[in-house]
Structures are given as C-alpha cells and as structure tokens.
PDB file of N, CA, C and O in Angstrom:
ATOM      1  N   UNK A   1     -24.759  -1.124   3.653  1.00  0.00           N
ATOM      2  CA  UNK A   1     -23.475  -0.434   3.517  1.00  0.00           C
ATOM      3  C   UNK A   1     -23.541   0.480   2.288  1.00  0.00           C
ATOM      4  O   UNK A   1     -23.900  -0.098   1.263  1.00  0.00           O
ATOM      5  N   UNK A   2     -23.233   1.962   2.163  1.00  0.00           N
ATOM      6  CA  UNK A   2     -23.302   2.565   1.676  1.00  0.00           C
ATOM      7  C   UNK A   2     -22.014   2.692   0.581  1.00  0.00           C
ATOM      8  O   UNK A   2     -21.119   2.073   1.156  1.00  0.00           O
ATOM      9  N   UNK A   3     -21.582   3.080  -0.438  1.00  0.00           N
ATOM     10  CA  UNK A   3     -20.516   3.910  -1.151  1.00  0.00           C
ATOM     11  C   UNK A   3     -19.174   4.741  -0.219  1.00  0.00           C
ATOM     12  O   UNK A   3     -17.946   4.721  -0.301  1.00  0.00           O
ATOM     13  N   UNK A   4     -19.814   5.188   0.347  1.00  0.00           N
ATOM     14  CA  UNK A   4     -18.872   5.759   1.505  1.00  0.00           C
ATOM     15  C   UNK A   4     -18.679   5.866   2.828  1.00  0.00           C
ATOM     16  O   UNK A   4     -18.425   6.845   3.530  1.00  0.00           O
ATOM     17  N   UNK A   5     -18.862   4.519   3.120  1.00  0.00           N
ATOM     18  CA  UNK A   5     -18.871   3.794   3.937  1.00  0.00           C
ATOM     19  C   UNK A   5     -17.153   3.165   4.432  1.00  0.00           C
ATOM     20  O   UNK A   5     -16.760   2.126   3.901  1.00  0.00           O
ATOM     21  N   UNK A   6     -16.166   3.966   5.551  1.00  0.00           N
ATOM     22  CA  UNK A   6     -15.371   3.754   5.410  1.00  0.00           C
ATOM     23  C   UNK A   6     -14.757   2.350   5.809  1.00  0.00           C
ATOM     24  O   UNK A   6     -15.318   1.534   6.541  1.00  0.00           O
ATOM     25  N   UNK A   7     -13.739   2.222   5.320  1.00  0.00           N
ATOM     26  CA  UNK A   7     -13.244   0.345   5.822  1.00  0.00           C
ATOM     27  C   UNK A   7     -11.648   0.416   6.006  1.00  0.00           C
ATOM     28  O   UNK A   7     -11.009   1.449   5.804  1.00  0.00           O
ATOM     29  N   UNK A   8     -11.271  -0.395   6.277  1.00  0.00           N
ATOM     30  CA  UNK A   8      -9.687  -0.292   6.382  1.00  0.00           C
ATOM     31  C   UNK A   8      -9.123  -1.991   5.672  1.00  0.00           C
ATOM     32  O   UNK A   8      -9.770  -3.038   5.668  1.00  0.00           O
ATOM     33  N   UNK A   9      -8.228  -1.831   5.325  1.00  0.00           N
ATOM     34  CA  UNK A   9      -7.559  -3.005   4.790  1.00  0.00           C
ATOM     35  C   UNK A   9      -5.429  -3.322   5.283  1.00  0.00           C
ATOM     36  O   UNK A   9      -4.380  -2.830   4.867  1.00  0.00           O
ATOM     37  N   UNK A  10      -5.726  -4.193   6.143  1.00  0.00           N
ATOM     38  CA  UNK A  10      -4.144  -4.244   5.809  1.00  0.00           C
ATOM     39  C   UNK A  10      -3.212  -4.779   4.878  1.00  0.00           C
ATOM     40  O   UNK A  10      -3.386  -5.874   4.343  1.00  0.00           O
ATOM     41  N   UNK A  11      -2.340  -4.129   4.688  1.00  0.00           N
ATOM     42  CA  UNK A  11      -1.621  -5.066   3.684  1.00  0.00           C
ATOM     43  C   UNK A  11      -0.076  -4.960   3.651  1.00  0.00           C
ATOM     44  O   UNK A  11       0.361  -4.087   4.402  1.00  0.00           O
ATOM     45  N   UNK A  12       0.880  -5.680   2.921  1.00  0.00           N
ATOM     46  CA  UNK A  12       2.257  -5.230   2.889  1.00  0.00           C
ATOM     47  C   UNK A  12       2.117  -5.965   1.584  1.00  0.00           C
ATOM     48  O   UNK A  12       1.492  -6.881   1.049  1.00  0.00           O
ATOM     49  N   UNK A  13       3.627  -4.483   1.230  1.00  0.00           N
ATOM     50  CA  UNK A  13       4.151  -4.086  -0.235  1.00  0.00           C
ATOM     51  C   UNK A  13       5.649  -4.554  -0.495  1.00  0.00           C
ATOM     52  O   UNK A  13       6.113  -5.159   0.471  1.00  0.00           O
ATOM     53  N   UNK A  14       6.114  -4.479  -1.078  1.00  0.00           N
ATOM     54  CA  UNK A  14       6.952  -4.304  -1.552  1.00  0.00           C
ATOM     55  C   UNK A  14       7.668  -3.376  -2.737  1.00  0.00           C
ATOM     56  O   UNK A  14       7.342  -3.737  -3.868  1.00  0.00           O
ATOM     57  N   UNK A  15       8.668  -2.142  -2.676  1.00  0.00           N
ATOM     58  CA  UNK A  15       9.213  -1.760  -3.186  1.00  0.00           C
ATOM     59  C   UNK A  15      10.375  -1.602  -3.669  1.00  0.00           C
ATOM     60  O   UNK A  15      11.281  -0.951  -3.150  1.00  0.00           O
ATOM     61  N   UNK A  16      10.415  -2.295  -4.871  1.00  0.00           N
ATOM     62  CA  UNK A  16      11.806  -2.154  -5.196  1.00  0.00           C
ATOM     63  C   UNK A  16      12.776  -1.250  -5.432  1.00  0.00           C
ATOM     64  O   UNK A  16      12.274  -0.179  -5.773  1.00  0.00           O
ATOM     65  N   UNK A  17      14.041  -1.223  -5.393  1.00  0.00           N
ATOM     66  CA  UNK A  17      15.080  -0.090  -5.397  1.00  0.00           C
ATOM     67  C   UNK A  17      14.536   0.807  -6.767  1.00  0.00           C
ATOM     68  O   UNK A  17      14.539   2.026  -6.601  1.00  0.00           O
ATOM     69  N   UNK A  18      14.131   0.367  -7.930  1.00  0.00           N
ATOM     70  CA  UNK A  18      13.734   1.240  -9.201  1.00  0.00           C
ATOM     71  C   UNK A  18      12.731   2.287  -8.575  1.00  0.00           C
ATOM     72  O   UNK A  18      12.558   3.262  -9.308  1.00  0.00           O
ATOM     73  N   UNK A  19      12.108   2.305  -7.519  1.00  0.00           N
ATOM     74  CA  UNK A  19      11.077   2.950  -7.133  1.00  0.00           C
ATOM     75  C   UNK A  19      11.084   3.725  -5.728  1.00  0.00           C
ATOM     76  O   UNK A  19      10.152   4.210  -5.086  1.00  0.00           O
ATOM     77  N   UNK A  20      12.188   3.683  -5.526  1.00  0.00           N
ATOM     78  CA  UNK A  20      13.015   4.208  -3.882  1.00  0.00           C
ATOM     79  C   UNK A  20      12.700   5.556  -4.413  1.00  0.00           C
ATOM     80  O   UNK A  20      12.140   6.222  -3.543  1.00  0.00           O
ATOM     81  N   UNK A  21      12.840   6.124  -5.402  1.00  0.00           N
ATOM     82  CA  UNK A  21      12.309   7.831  -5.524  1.00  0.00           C
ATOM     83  C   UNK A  21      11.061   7.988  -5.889  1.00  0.00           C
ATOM     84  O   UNK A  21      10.591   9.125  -5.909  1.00  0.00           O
ATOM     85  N   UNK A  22      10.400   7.040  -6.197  1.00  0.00           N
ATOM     86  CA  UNK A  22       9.292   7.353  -6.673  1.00  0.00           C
ATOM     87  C   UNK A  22       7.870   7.584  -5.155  1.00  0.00           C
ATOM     88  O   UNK A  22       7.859   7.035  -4.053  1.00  0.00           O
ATOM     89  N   UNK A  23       6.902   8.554  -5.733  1.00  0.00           N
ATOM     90  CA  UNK A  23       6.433   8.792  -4.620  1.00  0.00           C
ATOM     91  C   UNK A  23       4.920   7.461  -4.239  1.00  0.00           C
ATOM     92  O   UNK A  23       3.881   7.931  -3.774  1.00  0.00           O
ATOM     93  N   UNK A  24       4.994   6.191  -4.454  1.00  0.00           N
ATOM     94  CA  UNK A  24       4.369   5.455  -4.284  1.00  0.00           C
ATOM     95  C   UNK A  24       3.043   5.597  -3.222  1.00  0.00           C
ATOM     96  O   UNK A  24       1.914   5.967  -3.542  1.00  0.00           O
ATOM     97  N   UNK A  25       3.439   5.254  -2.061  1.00  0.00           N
ATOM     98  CA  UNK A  25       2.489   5.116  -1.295  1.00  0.00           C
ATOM     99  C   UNK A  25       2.182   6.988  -0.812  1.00  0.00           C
ATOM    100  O   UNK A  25       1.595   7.210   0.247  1.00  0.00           O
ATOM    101  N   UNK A  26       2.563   7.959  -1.544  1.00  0.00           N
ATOM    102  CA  UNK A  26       2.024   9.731  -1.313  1.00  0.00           C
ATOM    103  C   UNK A  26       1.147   9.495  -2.510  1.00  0.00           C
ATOM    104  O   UNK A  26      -0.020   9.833  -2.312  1.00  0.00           O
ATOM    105  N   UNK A  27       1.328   9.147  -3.353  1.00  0.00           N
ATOM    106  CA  UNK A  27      -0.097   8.642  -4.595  1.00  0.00           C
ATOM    107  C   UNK A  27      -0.784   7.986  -3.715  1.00  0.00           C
ATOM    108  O   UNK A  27      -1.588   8.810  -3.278  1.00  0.00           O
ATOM    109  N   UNK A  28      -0.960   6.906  -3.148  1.00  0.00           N
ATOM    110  CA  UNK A  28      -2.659   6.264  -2.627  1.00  0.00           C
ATOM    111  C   UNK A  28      -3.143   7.367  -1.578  1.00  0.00           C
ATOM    112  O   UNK A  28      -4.302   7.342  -1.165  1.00  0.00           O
ATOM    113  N   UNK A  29      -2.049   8.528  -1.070  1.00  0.00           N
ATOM    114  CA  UNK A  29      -3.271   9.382  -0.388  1.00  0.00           C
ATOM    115  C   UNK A  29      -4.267  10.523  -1.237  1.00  0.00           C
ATOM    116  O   UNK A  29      -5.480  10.732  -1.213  1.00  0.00           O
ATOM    117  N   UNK A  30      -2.745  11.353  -2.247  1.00  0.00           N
ATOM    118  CA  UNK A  30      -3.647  11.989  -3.348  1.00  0.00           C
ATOM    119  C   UNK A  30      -4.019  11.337  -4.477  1.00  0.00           C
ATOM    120  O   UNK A  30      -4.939  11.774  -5.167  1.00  0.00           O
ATOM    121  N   UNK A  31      -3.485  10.447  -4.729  1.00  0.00           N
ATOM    122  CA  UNK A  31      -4.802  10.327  -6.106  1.00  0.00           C
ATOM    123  C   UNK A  31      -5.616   9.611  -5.834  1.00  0.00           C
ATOM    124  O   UNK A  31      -6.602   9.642  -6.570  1.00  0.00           O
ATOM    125  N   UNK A  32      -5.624   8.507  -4.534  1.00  0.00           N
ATOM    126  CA  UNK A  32      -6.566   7.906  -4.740  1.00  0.00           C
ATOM    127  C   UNK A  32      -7.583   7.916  -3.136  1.00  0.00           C
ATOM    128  O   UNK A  32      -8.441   7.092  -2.820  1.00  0.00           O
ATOM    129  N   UNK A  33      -7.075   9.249  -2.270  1.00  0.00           N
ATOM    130  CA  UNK A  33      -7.799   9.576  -1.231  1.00  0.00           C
ATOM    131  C   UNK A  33      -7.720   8.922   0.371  1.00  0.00           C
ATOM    132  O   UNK A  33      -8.059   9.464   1.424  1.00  0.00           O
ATOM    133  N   UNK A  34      -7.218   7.732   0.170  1.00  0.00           N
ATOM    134  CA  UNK A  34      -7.025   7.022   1.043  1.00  0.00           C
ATOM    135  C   UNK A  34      -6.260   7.609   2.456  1.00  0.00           C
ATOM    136  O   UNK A  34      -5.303   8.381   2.385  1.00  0.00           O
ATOM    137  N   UNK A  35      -6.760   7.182   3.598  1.00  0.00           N
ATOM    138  CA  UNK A  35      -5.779   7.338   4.839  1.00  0.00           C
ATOM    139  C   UNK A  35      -4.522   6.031   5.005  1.00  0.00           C
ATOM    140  O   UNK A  35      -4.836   4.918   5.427  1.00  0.00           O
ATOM    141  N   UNK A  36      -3.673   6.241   4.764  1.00  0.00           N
ATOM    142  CA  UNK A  36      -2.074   5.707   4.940  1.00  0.00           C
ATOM    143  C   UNK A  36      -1.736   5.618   5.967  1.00  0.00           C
ATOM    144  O   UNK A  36      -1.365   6.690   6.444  1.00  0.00           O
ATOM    145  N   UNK A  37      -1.642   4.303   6.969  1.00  0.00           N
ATOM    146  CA  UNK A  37      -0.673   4.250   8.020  1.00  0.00           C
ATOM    147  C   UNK A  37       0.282   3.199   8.019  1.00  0.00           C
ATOM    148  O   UNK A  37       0.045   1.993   8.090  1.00  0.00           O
ATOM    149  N   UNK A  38       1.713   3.936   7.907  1.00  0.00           N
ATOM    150  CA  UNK A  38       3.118   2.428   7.780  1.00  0.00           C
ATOM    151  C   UNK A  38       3.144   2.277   9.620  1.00  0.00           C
ATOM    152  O   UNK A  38       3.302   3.152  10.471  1.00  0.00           O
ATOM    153  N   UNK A  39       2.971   1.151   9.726  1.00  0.00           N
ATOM    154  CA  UNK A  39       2.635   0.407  10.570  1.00  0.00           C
ATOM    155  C   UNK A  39       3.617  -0.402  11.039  1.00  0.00           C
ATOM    156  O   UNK A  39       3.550  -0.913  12.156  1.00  0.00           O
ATOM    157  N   UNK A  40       5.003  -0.655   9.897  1.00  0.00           N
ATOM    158  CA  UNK A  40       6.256  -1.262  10.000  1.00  0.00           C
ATOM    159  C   UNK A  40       7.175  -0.916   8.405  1.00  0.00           C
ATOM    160  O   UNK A  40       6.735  -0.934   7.256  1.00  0.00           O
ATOM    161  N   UNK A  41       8.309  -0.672   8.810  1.00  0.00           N
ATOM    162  CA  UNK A  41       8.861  -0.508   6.923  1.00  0.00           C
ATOM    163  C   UNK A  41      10.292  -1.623   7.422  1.00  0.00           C
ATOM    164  O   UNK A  41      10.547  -2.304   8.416  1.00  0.00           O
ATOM    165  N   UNK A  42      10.890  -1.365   6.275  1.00  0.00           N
ATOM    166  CA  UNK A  42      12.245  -1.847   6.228  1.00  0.00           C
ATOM    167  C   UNK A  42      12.672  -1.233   4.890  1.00  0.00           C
ATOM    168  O   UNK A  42      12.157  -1.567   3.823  1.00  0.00           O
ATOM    169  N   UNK A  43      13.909  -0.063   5.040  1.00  0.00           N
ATOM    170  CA  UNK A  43      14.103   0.582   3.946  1.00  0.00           C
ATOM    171  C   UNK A  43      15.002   1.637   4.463  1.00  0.00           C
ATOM    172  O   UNK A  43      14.748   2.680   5.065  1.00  0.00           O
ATOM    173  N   UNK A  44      16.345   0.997   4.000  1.00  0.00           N
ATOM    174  CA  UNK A  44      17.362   1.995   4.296  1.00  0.00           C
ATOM    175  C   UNK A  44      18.094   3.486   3.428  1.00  0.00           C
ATOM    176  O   UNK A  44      18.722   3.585   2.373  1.00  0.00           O
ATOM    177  N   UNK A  45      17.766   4.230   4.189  1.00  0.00           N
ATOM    178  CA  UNK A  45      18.390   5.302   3.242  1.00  0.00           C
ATOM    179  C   UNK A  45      19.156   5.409   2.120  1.00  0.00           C
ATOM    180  O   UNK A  45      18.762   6.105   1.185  1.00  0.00           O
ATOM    181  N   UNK A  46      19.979   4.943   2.083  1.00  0.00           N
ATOM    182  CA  UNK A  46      20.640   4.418   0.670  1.00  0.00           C
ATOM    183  C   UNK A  46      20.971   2.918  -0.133  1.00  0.00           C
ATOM    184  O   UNK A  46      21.869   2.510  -0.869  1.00  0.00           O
ATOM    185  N   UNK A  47      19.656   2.328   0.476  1.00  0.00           N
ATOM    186  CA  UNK A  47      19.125   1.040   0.160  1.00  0.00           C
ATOM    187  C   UNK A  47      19.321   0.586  -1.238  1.00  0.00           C
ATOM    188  O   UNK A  47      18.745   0.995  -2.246  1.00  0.00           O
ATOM    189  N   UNK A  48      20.338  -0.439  -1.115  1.00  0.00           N
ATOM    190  CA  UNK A  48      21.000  -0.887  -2.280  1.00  0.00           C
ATOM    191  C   UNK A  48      19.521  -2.018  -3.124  1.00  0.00           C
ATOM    192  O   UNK A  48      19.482  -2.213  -4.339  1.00  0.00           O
ATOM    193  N   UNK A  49      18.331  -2.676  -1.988  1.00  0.00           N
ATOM    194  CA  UNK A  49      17.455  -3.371  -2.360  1.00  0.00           C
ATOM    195  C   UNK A  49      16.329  -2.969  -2.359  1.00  0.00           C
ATOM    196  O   UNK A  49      16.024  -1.777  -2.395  1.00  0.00           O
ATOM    197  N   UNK A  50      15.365  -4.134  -2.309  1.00  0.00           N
ATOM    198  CA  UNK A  50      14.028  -3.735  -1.953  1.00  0.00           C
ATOM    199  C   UNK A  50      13.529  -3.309  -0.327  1.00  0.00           C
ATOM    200  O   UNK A  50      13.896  -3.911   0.682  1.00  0.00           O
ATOM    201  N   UNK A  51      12.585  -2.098  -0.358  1.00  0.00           N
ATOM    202  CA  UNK A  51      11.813  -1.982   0.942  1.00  0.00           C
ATOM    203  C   UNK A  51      10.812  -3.074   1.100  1.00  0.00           C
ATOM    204  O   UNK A  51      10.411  -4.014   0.414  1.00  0.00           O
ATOM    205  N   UNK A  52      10.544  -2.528   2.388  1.00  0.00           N
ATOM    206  CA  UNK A  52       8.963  -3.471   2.510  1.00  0.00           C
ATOM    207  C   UNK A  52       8.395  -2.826   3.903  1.00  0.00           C
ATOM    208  O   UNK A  52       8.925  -2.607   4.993  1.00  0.00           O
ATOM    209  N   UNK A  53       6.742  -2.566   3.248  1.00  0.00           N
ATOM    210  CA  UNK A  53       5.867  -1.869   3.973  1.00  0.00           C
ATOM    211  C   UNK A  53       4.828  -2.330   4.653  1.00  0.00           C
ATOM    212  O   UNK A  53       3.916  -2.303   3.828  1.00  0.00           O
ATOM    213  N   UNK A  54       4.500  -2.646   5.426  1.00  0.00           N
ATOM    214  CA  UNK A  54       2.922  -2.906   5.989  1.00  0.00           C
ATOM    215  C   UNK A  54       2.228  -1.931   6.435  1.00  0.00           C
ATOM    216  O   UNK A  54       2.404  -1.177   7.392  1.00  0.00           O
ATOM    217  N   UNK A  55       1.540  -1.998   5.774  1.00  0.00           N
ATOM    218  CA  UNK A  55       0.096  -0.262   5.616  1.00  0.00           C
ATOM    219  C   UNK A  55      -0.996  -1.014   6.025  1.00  0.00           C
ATOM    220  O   UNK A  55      -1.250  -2.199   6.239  1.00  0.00           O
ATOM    221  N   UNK A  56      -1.598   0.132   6.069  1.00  0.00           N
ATOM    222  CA  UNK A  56      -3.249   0.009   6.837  1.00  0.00           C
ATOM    223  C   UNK A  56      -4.209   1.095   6.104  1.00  0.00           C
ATOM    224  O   UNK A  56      -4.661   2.049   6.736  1.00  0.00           O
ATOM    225  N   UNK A  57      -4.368   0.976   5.328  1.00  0.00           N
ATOM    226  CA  UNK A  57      -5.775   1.784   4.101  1.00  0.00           C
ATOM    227  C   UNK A  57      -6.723   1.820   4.713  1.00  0.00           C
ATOM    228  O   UNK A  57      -7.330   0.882   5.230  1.00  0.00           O
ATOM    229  N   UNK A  58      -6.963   2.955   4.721  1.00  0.00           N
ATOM    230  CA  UNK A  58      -8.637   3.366   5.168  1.00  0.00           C
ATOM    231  C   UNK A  58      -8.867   4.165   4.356  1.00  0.00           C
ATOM    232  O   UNK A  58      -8.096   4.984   3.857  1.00  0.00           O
ATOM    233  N   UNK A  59     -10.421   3.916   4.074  1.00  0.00           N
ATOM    234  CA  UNK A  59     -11.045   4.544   2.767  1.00  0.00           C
ATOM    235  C   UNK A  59     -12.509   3.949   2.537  1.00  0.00           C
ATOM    236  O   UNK A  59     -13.111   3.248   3.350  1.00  0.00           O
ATOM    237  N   UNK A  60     -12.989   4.364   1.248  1.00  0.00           N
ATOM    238  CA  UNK A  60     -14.120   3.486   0.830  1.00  0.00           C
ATOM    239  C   UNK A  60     -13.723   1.816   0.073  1.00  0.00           C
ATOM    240  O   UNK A  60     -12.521   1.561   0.146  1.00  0.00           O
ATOM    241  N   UNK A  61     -14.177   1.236  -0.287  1.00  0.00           N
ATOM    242  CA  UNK A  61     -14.290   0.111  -0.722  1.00  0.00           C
ATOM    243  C   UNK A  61     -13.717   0.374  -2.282  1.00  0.00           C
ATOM    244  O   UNK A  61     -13.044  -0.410  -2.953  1.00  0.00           O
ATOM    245  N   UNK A  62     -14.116   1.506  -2.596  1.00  0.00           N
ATOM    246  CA  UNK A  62     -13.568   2.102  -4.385  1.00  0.00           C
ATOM    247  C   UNK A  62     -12.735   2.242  -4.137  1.00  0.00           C
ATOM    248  O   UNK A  62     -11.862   1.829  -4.900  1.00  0.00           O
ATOM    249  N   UNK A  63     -12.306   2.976  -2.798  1.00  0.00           N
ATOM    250  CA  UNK A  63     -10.923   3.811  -2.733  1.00  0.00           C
ATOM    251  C   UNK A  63     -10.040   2.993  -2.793  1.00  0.00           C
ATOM    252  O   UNK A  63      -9.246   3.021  -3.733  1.00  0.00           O
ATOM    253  N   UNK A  64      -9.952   1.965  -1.703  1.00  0.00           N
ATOM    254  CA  UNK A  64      -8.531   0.925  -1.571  1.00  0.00           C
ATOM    255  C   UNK A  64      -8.744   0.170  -2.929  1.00  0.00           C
ATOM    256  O   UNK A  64      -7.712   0.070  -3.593  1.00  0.00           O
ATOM    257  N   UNK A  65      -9.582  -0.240  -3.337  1.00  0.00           N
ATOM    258  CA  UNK A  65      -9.617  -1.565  -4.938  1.00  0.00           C
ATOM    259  C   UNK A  65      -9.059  -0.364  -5.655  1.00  0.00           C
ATOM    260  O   UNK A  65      -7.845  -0.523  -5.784  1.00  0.00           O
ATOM    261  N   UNK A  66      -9.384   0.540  -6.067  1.00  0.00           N
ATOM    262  CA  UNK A  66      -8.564   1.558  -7.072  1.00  0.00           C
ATOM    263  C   UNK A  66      -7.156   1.445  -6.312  1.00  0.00           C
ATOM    264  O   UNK A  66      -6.351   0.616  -6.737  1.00  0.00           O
ATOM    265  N   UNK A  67      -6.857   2.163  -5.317  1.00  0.00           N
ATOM    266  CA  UNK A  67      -5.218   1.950  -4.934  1.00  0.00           C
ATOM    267  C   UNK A  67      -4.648   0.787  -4.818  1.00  0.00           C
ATOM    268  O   UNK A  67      -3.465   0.809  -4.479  1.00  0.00           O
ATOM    269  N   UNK A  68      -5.169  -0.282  -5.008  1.00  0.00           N
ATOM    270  CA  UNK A  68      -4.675  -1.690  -4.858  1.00  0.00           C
ATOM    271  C   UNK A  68      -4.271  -1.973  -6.223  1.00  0.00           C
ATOM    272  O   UNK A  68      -3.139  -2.394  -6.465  1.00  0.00           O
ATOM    273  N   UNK A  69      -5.323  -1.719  -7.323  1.00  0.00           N
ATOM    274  CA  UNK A  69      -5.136  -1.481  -8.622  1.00  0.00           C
ATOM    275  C   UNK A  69      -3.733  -1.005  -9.347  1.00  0.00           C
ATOM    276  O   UNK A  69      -3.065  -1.384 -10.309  1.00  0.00           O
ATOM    277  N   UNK A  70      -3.651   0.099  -8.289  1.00  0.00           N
ATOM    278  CA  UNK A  70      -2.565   0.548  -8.967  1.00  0.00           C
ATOM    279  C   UNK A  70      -1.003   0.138  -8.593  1.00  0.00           C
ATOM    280  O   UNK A  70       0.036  -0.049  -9.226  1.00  0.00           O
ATOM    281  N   UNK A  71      -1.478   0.100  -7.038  1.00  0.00           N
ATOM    282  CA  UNK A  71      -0.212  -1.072  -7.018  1.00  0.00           C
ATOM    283  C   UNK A  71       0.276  -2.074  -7.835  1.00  0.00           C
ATOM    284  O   UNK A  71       1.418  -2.188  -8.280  1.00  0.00           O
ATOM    285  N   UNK A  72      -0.831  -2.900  -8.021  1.00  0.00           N
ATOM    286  CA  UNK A  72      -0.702  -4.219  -9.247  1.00  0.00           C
ATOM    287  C   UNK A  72      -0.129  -3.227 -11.012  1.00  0.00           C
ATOM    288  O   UNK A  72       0.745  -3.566 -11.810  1.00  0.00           O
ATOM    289  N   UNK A  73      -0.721  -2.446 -11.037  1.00  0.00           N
ATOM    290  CA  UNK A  73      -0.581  -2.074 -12.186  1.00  0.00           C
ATOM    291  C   UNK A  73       0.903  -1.532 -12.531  1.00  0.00           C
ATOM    292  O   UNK A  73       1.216  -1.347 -13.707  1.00  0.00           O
ATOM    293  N   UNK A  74       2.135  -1.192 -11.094  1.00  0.00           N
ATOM    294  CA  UNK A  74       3.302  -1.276 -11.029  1.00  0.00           C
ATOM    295  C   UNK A  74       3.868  -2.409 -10.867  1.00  0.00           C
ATOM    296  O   UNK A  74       5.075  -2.645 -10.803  1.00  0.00           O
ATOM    297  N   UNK A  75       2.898  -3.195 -10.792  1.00  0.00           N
ATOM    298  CA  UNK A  75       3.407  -4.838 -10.826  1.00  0.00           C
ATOM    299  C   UNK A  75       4.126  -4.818  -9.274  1.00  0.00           C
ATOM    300  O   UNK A  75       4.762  -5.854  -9.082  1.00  0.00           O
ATOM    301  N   UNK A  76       4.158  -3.997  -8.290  1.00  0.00           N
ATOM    302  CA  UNK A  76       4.476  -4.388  -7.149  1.00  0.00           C
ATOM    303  C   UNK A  76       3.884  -5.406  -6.258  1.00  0.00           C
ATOM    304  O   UNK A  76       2.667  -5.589  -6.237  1.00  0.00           O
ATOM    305  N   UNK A  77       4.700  -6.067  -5.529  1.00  0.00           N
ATOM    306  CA  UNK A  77       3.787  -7.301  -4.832  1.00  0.00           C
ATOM    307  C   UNK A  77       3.247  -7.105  -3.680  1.00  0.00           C
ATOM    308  O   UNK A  77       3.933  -6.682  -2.750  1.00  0.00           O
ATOM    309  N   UNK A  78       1.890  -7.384  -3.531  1.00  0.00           N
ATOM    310  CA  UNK A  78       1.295  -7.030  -2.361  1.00  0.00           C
ATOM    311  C   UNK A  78       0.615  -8.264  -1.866  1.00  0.00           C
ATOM    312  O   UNK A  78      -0.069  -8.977  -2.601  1.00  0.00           O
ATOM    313  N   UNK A  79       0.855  -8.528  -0.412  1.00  0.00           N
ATOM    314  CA  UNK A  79       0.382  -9.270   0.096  1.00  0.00           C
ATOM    315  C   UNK A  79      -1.082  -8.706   1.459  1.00  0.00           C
ATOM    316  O   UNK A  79      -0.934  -7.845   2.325  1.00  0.00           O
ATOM    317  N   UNK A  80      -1.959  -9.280   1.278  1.00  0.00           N
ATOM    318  CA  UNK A  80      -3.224  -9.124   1.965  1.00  0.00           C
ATOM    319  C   UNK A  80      -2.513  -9.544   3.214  1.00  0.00           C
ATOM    320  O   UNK A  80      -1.507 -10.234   3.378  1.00  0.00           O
ATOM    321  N   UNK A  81      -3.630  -8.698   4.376  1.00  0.00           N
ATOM    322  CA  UNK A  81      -3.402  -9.557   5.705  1.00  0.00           C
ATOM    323  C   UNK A  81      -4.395 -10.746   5.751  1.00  0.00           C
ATOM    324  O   UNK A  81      -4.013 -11.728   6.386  1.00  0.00           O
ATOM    325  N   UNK A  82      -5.238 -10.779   5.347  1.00  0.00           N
ATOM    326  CA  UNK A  82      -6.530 -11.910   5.135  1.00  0.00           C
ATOM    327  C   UNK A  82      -6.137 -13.337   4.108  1.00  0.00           C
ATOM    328  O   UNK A  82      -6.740 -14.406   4.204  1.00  0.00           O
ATOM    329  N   UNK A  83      -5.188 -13.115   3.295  1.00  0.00           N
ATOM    330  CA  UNK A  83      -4.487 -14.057   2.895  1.00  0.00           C
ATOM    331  C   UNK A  83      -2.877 -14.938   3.062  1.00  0.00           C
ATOM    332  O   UNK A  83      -2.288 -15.807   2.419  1.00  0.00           O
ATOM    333  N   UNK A  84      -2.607 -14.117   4.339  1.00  0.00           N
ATOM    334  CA  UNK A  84      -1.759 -14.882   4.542  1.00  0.00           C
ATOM    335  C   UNK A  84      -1.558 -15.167   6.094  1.00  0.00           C
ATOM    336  O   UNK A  84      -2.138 -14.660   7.054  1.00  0.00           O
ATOM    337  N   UNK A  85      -0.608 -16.086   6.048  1.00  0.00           N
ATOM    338  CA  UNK A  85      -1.127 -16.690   7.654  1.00  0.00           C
ATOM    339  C   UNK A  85       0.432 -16.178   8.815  1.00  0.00           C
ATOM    340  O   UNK A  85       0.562 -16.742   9.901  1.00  0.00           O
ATOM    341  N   UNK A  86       1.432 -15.111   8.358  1.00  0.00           N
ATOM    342  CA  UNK A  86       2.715 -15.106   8.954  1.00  0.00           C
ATOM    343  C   UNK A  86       2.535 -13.781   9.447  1.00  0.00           C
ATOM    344  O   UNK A  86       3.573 -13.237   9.825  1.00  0.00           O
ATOM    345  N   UNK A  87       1.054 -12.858   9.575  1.00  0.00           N
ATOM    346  CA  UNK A  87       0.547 -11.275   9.961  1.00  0.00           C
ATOM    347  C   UNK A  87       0.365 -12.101  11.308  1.00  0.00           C
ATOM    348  O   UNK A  87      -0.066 -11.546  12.319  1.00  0.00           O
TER     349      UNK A  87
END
C-alpha cells in the first residue's frame, strides 16, 4: 500500500450549535483534501442544538488522520463506524 493509496472511513460527528456557522466539514475537503459524503444529518435550520452527521471520508490514510485530527482538536465528538456497534 502506497501513500496515496485511497481508503474511505465512516464516521459520525457531532456539531454543536457554537459551530452551526462555522464551515466544519467544507474544511476536511479544502484543507485537508478529502472526498465528503453526508450520508445522514440531523440539523435544523435554526437549530436551537446540536447537529449530527454521518460522513464517509475518502482520501489517503494522512488525509482522513489529519482531518480526524482536527476534528478532535475542536474537541468535537466523533464516533468511528468500526467502533461502535449501533452503525
């Protein structure tokens, strides 16, 4: 397996209302290259709470661990599909 070698990862997020403007998951396509597919959301237009996303990352192996990174690094919670048993 090479460096750029593409892979996909599923996962779901969570976003909280502090971050309803913020452009979250349009960052993991430009900054960190990745292909983005919401696959399911929950997130109402003038959503008094949190959303919640289940994506599907495709990319290299750098690509998603860097965008996963940065998820964590907003302290948003992300749950793997490989770690949990209710996908």
């Amino acid at each position: 397996m090479t460096d750029n070698t593409l892979t996909e990862k599923r996962i779901r997020v969570r976003i909280p209302k502090d971050y309803h403007q913020e452009p979250v998951i349009s960052r993991l396509v430009s900054d960190y290259g990745l292909t983005v597919n919401i696959t399911a959301a929950l997130l109402a237009a003038n959503a008094v709470g949190d959303g919640w996303f289940d994506l599907r990352l495709q990319g290299t192996e750098t690509q998603i661990q860097n965008g996963l990174t940065y998820l964590h690094d907003l302290e948003l919670e992300v749950w793997d599909e490989n770690k949990t048993s209710d996908w």
